[in-house]
Predicted model as a PDB file, atoms N, CA, C, CB and O in Angstrom, pLDDT in the B-factor column:
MODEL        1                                                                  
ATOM      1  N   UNK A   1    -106.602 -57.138  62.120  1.00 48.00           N  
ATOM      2  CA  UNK A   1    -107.044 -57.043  63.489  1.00 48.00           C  
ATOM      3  C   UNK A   1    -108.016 -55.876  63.600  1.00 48.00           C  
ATOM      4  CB  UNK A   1    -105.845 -56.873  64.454  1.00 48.00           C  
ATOM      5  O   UNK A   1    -107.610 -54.791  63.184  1.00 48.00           O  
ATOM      6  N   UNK A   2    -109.216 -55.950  64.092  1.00 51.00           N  
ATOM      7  CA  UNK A   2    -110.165 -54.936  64.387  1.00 51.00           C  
ATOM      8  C   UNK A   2    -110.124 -54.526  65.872  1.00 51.00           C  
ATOM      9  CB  UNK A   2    -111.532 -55.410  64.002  1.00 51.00           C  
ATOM     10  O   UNK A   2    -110.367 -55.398  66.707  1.00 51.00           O  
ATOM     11  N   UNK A   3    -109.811 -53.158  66.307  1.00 55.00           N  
ATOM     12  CA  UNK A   3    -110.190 -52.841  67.054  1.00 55.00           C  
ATOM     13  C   UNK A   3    -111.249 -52.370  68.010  1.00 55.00           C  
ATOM     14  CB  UNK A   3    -109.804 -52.664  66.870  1.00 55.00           C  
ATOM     15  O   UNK A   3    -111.430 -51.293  67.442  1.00 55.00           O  
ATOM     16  N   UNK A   4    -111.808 -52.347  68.679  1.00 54.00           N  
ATOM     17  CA  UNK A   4    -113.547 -52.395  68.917  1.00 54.00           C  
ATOM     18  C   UNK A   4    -113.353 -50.532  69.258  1.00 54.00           C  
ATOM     19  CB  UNK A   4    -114.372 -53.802  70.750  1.00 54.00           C  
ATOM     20  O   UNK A   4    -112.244 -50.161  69.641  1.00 54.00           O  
ATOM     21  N   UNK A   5    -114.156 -49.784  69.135  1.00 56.00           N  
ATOM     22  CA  UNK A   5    -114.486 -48.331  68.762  1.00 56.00           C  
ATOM     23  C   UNK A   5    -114.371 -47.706  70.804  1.00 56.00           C  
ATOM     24  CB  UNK A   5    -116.601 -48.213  67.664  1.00 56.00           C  
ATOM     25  O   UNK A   5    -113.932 -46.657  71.274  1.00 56.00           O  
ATOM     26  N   UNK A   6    -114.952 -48.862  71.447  1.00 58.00           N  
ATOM     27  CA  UNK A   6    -115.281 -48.017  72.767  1.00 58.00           C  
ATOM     28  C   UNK A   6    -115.027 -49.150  73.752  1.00 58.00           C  
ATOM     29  CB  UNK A   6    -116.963 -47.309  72.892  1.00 58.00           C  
ATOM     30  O   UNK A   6    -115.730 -50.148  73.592  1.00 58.00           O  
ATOM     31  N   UNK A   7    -113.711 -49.170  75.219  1.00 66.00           N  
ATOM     32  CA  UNK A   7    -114.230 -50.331  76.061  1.00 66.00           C  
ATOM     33  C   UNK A   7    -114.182 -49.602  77.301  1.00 66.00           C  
ATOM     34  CB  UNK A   7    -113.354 -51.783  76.056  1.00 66.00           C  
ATOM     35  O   UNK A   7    -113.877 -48.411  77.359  1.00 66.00           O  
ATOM     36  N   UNK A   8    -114.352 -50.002  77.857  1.00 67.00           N  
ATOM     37  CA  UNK A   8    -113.913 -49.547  79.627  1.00 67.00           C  
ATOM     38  C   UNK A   8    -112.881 -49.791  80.849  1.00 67.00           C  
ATOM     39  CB  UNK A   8    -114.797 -49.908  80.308  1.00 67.00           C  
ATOM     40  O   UNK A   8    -112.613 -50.911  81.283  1.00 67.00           O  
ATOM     41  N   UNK A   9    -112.402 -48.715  81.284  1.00 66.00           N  
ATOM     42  CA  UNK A   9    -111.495 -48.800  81.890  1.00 66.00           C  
ATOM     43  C   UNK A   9    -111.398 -48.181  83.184  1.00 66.00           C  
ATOM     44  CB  UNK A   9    -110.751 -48.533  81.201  1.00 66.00           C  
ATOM     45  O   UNK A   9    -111.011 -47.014  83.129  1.00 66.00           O  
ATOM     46  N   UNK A  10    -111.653 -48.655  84.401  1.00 75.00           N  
ATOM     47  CA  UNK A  10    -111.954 -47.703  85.174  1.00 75.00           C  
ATOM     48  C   UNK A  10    -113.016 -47.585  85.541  1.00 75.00           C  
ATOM     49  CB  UNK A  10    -111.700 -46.811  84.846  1.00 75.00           C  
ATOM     50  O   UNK A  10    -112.978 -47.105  86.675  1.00 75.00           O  
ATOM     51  N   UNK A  11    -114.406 -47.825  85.085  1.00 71.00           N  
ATOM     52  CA  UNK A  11    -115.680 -48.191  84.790  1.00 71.00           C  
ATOM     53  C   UNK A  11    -115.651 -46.592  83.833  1.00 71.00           C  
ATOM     54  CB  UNK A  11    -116.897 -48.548  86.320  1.00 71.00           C  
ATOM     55  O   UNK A  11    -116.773 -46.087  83.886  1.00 71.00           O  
ATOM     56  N   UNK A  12    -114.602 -45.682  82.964  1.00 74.00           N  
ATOM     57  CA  UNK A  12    -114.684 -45.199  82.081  1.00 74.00           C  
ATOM     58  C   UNK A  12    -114.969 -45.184  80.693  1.00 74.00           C  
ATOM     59  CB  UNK A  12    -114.194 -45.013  82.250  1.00 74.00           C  
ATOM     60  O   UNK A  12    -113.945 -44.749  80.166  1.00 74.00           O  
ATOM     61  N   UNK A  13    -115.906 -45.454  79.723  1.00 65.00           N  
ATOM     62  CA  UNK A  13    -115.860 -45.498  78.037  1.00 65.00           C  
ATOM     63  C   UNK A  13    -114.523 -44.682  77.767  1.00 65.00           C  
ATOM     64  CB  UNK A  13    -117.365 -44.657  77.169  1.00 65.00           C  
ATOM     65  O   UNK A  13    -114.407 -43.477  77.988  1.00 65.00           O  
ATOM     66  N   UNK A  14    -113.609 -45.441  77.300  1.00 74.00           N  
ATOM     67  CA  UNK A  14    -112.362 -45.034  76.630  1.00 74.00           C  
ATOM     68  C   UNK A  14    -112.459 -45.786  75.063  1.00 74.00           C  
ATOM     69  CB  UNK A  14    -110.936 -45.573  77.619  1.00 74.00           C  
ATOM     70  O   UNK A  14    -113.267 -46.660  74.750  1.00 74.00           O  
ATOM     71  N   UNK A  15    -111.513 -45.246  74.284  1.00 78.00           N  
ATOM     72  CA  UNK A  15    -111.089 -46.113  72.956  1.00 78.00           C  
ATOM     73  C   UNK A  15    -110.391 -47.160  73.138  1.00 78.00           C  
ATOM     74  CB  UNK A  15    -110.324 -45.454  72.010  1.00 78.00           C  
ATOM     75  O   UNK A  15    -110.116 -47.032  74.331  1.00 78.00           O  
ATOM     76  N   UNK A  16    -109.790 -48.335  72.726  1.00 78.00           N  
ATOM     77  CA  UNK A  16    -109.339 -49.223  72.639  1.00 78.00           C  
ATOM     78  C   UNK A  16    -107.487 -48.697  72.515  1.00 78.00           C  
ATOM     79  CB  UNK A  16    -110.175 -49.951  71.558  1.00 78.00           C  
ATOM     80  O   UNK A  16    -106.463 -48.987  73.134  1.00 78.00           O  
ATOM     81  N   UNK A  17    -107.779 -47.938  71.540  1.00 81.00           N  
ATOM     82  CA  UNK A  17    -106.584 -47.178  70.779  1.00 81.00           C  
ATOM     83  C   UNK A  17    -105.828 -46.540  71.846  1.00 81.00           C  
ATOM     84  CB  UNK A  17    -107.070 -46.013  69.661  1.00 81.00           C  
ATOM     85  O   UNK A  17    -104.604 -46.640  71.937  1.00 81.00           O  
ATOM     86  N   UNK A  18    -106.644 -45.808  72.746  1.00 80.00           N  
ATOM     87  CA  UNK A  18    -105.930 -44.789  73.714  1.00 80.00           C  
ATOM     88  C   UNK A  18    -105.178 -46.072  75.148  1.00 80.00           C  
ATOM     89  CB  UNK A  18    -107.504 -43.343  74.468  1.00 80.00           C  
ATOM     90  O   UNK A  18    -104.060 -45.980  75.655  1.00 80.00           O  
ATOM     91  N   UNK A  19    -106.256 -47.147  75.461  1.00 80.00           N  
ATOM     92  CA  UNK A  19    -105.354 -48.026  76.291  1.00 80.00           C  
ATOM     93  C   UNK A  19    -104.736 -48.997  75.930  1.00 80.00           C  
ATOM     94  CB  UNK A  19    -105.829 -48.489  77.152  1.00 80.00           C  
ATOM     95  O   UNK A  19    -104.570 -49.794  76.853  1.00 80.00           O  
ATOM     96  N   UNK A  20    -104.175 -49.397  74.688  1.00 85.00           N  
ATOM     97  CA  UNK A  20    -103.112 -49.893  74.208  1.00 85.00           C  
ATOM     98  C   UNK A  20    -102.199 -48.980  73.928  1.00 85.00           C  
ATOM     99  CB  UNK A  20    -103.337 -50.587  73.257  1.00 85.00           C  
ATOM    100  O   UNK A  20    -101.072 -49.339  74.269  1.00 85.00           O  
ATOM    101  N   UNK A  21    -102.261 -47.804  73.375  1.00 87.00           N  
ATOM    102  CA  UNK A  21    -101.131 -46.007  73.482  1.00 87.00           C  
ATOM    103  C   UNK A  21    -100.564 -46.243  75.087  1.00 87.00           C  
ATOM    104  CB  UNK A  21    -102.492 -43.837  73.424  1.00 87.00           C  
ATOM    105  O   UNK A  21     -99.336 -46.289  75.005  1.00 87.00           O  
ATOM    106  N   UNK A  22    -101.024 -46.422  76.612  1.00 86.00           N  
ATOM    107  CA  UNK A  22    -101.099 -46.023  77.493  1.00 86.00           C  
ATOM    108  C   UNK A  22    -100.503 -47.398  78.081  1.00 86.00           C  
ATOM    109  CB  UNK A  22    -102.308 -45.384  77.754  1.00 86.00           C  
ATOM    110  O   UNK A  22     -99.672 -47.167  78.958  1.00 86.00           O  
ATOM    111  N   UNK A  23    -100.718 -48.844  77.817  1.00 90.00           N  
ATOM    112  CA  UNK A  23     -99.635 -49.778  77.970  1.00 90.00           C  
ATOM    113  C   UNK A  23     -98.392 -50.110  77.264  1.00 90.00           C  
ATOM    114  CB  UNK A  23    -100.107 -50.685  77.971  1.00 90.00           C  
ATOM    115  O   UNK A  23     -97.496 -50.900  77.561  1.00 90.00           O  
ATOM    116  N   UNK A  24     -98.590 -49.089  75.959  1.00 93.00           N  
ATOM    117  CA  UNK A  24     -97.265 -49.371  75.450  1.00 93.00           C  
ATOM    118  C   UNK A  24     -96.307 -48.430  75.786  1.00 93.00           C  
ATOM    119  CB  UNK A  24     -97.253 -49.497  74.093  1.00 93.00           C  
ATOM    120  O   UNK A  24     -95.120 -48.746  75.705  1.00 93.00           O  
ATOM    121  N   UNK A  25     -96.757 -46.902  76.291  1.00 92.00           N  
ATOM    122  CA  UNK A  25     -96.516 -45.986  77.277  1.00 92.00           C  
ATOM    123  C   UNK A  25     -95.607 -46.402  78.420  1.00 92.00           C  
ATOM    124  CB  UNK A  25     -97.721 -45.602  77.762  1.00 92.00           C  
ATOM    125  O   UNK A  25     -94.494 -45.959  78.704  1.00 92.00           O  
ATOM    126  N   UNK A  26     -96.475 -47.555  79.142  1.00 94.00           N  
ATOM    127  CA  UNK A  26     -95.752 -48.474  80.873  1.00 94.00           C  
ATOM    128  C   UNK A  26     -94.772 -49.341  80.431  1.00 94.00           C  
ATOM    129  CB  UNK A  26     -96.982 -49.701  81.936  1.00 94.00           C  
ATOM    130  O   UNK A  26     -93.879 -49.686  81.205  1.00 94.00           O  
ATOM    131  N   UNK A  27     -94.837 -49.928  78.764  1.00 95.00           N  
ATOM    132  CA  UNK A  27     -94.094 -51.218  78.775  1.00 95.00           C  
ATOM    133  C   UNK A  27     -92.540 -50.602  78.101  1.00 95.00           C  
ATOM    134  CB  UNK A  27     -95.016 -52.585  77.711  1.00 95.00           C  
ATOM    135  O   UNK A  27     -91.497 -51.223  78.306  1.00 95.00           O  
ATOM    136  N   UNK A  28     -92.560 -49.711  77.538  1.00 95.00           N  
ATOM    137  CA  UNK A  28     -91.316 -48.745  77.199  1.00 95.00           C  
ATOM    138  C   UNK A  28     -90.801 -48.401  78.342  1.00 95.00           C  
ATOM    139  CB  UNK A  28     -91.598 -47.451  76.430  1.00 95.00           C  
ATOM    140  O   UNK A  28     -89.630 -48.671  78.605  1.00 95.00           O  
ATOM    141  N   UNK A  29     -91.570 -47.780  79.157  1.00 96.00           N  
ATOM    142  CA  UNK A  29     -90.907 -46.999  80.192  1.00 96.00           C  
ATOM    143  C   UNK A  29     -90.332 -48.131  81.409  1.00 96.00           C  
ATOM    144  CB  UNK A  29     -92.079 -45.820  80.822  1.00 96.00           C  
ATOM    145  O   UNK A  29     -89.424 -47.819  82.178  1.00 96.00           O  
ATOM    146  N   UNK A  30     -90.993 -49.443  81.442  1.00 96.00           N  
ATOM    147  CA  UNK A  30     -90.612 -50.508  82.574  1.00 96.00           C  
ATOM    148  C   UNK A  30     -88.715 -51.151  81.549  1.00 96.00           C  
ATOM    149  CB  UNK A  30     -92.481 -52.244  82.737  1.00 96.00           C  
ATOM    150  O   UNK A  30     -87.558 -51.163  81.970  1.00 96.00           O  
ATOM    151  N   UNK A  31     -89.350 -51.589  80.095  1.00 95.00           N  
ATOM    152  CA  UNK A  31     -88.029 -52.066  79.910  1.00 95.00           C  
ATOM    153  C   UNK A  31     -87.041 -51.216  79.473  1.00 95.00           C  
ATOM    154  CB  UNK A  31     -88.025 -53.026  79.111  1.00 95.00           C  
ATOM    155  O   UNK A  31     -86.002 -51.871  79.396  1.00 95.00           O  
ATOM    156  N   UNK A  32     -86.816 -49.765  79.063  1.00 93.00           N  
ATOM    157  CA  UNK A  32     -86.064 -48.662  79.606  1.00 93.00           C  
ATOM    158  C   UNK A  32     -85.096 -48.220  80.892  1.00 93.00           C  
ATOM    159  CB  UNK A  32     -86.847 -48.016  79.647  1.00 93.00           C  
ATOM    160  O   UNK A  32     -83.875 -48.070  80.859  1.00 93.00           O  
ATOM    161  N   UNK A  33     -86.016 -48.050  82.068  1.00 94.00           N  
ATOM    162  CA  UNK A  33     -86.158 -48.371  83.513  1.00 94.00           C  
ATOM    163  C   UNK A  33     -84.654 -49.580  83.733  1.00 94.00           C  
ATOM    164  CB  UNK A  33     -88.030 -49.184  83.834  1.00 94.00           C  
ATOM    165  O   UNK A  33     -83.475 -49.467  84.069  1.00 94.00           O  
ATOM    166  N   UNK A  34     -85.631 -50.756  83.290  1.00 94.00           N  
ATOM    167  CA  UNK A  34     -84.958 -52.120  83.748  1.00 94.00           C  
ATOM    168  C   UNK A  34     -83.318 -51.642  83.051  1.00 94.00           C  
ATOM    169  CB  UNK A  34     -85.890 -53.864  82.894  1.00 94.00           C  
ATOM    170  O   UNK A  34     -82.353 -51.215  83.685  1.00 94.00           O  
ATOM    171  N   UNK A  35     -83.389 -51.809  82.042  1.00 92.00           N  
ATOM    172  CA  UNK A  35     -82.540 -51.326  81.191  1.00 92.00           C  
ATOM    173  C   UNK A  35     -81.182 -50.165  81.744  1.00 92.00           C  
ATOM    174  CB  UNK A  35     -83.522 -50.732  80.216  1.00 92.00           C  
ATOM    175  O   UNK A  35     -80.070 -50.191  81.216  1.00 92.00           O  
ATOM    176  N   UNK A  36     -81.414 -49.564  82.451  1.00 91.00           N  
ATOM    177  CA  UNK A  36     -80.944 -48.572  82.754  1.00 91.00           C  
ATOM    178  C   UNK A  36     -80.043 -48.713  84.448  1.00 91.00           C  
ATOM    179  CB  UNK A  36     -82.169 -47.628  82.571  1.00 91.00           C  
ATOM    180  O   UNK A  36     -79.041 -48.189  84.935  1.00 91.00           O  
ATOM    181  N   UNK A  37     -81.345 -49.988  85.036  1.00 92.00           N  
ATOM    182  CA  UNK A  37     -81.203 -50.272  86.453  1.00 92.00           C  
ATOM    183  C   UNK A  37     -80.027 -51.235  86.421  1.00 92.00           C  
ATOM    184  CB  UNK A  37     -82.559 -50.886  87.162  1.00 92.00           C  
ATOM    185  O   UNK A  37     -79.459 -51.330  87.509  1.00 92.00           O  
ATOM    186  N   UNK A  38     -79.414 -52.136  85.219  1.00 90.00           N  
ATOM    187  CA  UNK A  38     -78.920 -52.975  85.002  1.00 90.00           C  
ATOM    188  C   UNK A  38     -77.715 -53.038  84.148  1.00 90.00           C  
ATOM    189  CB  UNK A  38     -79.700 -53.511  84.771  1.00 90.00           C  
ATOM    190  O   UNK A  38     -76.996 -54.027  84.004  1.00 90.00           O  
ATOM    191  N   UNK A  39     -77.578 -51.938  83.624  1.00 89.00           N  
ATOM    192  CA  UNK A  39     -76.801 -51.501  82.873  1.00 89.00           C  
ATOM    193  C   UNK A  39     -75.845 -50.364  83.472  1.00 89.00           C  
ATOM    194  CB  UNK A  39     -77.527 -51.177  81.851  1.00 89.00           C  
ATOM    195  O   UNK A  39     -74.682 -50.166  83.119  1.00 89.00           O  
ATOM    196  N   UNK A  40     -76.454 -49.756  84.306  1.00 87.00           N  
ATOM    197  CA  UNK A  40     -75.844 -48.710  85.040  1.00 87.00           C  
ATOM    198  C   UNK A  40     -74.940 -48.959  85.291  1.00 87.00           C  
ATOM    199  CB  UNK A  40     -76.246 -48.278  85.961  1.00 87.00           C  
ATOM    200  O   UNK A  40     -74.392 -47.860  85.202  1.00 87.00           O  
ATOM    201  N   UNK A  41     -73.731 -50.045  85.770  1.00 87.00           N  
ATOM    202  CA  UNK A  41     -72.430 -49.828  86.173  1.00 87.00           C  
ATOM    203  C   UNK A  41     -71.098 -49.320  84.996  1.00 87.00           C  
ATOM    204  CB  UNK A  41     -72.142 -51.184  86.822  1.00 87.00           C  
ATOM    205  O   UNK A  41     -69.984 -48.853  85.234  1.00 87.00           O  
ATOM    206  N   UNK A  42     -71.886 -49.696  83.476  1.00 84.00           N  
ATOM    207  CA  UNK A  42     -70.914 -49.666  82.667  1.00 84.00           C  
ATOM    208  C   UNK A  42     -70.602 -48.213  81.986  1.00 84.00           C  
ATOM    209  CB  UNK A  42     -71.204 -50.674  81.759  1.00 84.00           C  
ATOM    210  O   UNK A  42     -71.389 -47.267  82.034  1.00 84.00           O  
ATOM    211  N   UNK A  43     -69.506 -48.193  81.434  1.00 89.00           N  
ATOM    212  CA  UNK A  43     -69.131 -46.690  81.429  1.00 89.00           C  
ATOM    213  C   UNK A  43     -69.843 -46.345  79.618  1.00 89.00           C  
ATOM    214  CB  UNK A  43     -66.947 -46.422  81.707  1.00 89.00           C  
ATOM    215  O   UNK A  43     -69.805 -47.199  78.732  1.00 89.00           O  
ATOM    216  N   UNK A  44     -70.326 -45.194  79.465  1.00 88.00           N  
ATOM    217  CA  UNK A  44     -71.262 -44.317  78.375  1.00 88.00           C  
ATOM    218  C   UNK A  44     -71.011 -45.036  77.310  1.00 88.00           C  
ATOM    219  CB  UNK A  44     -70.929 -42.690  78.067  1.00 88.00           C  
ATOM    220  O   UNK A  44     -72.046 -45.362  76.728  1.00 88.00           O  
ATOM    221  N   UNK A  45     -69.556 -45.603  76.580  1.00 90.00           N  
ATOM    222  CA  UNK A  45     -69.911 -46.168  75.804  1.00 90.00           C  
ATOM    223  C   UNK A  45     -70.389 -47.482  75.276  1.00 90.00           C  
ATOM    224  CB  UNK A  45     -69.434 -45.885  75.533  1.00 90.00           C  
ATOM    225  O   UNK A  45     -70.954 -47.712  74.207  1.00 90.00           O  
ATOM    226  N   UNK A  46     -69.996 -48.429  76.391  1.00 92.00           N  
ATOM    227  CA  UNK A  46     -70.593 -49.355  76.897  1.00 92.00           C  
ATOM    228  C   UNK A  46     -71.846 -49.928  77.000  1.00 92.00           C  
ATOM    229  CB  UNK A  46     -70.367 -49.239  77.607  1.00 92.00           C  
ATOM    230  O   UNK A  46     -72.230 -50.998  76.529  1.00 92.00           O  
ATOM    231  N   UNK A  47     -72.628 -48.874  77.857  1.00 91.00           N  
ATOM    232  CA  UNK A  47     -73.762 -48.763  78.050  1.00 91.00           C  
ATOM    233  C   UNK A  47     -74.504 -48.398  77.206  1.00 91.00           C  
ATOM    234  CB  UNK A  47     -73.909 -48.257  78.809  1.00 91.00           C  
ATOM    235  O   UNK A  47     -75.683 -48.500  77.547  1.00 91.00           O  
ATOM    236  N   UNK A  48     -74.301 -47.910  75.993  1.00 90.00           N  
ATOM    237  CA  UNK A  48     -75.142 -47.278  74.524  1.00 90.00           C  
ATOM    238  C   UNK A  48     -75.101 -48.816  74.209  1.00 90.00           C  
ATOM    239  CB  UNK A  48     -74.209 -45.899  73.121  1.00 90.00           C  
ATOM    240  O   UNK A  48     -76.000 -49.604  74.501  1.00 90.00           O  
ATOM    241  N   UNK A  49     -73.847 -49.147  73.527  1.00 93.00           N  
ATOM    242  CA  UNK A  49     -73.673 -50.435  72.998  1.00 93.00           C  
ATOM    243  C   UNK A  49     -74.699 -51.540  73.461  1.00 93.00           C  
ATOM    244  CB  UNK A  49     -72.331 -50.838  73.328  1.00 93.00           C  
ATOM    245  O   UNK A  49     -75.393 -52.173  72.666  1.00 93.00           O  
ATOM    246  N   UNK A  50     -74.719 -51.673  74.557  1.00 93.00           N  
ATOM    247  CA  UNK A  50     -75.287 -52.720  75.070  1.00 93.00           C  
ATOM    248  C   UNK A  50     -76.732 -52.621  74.963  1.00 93.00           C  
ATOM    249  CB  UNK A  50     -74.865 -52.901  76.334  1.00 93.00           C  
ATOM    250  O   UNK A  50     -77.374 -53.364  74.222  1.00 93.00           O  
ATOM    251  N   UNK A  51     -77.338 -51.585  75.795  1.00 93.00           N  
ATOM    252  CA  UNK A  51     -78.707 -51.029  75.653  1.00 93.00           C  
ATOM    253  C   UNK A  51     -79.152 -50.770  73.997  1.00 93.00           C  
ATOM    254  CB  UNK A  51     -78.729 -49.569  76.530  1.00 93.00           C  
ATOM    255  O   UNK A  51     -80.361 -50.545  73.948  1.00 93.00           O  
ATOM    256  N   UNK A  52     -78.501 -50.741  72.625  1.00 94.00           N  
ATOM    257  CA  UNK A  52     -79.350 -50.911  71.341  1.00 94.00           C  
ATOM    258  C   UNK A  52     -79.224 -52.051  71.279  1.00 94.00           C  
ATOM    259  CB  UNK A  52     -79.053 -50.266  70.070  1.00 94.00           C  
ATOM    260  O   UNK A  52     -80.000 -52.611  70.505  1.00 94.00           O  
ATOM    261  N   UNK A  53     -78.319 -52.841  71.963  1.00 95.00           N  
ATOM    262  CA  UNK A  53     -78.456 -54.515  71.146  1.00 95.00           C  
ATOM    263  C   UNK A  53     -79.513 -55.241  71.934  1.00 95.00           C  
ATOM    264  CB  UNK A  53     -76.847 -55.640  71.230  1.00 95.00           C  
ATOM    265  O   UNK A  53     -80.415 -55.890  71.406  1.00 95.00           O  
ATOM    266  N   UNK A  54     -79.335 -55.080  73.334  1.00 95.00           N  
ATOM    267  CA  UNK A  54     -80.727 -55.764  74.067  1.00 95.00           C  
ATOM    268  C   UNK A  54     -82.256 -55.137  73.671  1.00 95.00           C  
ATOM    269  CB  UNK A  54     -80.581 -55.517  75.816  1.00 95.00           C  
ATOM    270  O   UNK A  54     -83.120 -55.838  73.145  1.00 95.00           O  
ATOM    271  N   UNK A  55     -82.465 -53.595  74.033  1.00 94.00           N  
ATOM    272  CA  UNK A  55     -83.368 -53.291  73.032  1.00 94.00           C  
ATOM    273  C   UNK A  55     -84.251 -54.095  72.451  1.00 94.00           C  
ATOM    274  CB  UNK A  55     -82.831 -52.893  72.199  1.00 94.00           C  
ATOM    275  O   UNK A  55     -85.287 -54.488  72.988  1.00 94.00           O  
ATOM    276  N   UNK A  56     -83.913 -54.342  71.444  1.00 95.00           N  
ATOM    277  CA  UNK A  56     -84.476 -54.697  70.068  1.00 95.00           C  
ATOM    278  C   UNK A  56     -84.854 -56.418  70.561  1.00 95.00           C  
ATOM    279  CB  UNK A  56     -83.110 -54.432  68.534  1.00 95.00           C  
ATOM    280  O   UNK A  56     -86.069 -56.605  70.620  1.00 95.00           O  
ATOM    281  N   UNK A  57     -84.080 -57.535  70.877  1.00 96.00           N  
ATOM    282  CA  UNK A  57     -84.142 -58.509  71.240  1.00 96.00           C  
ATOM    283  C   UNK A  57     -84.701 -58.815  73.012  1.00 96.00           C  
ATOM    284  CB  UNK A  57     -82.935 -58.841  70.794  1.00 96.00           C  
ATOM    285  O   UNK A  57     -84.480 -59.905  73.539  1.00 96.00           O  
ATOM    286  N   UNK A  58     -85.478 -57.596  73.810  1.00 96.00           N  
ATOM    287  CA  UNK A  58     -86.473 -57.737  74.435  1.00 96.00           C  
ATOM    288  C   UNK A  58     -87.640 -57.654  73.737  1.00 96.00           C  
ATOM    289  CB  UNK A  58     -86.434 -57.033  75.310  1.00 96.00           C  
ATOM    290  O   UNK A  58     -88.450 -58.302  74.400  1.00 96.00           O  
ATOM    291  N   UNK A  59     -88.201 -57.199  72.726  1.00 94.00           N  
ATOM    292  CA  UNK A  59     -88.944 -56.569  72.184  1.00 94.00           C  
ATOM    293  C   UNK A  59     -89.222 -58.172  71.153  1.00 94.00           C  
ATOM    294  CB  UNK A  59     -88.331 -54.986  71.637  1.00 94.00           C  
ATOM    295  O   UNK A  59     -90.289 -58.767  71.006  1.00 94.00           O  
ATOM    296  N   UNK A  60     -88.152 -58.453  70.701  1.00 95.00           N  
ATOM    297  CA  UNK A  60     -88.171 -59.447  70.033  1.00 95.00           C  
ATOM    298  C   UNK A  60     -88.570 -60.746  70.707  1.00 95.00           C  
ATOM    299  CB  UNK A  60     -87.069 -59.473  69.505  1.00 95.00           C  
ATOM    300  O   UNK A  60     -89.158 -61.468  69.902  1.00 95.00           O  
ATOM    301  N   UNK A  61     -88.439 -61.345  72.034  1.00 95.00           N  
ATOM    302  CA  UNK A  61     -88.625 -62.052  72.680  1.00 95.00           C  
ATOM    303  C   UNK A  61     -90.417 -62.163  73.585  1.00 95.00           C  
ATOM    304  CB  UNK A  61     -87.430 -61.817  73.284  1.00 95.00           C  
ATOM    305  O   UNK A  61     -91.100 -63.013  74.157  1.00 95.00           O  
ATOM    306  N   UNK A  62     -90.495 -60.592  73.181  1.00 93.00           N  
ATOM    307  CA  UNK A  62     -92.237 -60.224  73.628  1.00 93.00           C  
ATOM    308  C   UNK A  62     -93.034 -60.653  72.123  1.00 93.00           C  
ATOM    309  CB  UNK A  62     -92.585 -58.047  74.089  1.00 93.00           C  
ATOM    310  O   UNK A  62     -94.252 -60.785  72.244  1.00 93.00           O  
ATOM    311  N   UNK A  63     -92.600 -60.829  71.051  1.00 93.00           N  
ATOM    312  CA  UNK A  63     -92.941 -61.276  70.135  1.00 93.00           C  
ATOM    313  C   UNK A  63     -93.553 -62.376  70.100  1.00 93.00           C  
ATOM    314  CB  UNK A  63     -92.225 -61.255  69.575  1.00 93.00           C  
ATOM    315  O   UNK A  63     -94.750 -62.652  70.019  1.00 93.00           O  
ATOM    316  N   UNK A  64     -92.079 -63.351  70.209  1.00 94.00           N  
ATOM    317  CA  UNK A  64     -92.306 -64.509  70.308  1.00 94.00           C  
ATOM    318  C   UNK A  64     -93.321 -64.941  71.738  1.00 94.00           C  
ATOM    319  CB  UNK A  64     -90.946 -65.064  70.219  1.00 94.00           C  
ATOM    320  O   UNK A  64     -93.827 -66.053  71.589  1.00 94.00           O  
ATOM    321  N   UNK A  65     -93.496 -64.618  72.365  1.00 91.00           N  
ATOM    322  CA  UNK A  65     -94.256 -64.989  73.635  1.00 91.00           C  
ATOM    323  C   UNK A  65     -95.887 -64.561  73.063  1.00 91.00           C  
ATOM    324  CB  UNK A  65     -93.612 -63.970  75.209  1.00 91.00           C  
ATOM    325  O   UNK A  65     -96.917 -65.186  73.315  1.00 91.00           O  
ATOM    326  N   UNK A  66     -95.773 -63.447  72.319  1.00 88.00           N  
ATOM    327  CA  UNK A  66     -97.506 -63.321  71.706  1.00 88.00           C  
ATOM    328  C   UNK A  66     -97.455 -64.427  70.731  1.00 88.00           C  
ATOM    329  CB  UNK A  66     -98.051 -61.649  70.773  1.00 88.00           C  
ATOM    330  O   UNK A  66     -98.467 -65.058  70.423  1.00 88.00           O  
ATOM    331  N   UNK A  67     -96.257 -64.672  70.230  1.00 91.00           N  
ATOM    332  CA  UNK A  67     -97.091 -65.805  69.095  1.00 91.00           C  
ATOM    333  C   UNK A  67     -97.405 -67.003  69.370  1.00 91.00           C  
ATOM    334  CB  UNK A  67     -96.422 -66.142  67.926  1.00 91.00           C  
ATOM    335  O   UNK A  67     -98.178 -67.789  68.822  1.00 91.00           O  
ATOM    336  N   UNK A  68     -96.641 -67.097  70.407  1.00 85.00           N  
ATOM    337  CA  UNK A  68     -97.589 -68.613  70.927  1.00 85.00           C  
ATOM    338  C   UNK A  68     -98.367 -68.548  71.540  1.00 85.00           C  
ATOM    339  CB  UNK A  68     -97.146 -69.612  71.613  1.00 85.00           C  
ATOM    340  O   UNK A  68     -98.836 -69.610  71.949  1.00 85.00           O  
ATOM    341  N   UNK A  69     -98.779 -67.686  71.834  1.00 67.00           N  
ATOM    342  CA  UNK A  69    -100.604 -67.071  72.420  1.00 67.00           C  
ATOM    343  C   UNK A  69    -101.320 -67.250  71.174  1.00 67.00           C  
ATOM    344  CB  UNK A  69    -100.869 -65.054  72.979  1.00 67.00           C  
ATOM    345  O   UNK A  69    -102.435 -67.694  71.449  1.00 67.00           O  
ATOM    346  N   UNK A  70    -101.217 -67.146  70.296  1.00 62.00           N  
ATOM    347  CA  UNK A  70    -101.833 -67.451  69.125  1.00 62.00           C  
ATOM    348  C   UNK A  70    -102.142 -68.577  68.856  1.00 62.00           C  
ATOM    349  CB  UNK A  70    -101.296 -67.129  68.257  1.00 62.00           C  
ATOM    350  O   UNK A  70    -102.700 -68.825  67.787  1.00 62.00           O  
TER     351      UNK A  70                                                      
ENDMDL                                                                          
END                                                                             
């Protein structure tokens, strides 16, 4: 995959690099967030448990949704 050197954002010249850093920045912090908003009733150990196993299989499910964009 090539990244292109310069695009715009904002009507700003930014890197490519820095606004994909800066949505993966929002998309951590939204399914974290969610994560946290939804999980909240269960007690500490619970809530660890649960939050590494979903984790990984949101992340995994954003996968699969790019690959059939492909």
């Amino acid at each position: 995959m090539s990244l292109y050197r310069d695009t715009r954002f904002n009507g700003k010249l930014v890197r490519l690099e820095d606004v994909i850093d800066e949505i993966y920045d929002r998309a951590l912090k939204t399914i974290d967030d969610g994560l946290y908003e939804l999980l909240e009733s269960k007690d500490d150990d619970e809530f660890y448990m649960d939050y590494k196993e979903a984790f990984p299989l949101i992340v995994e499910k954003l996968q699969k949704f790019h690959d059939l964009e492909d």
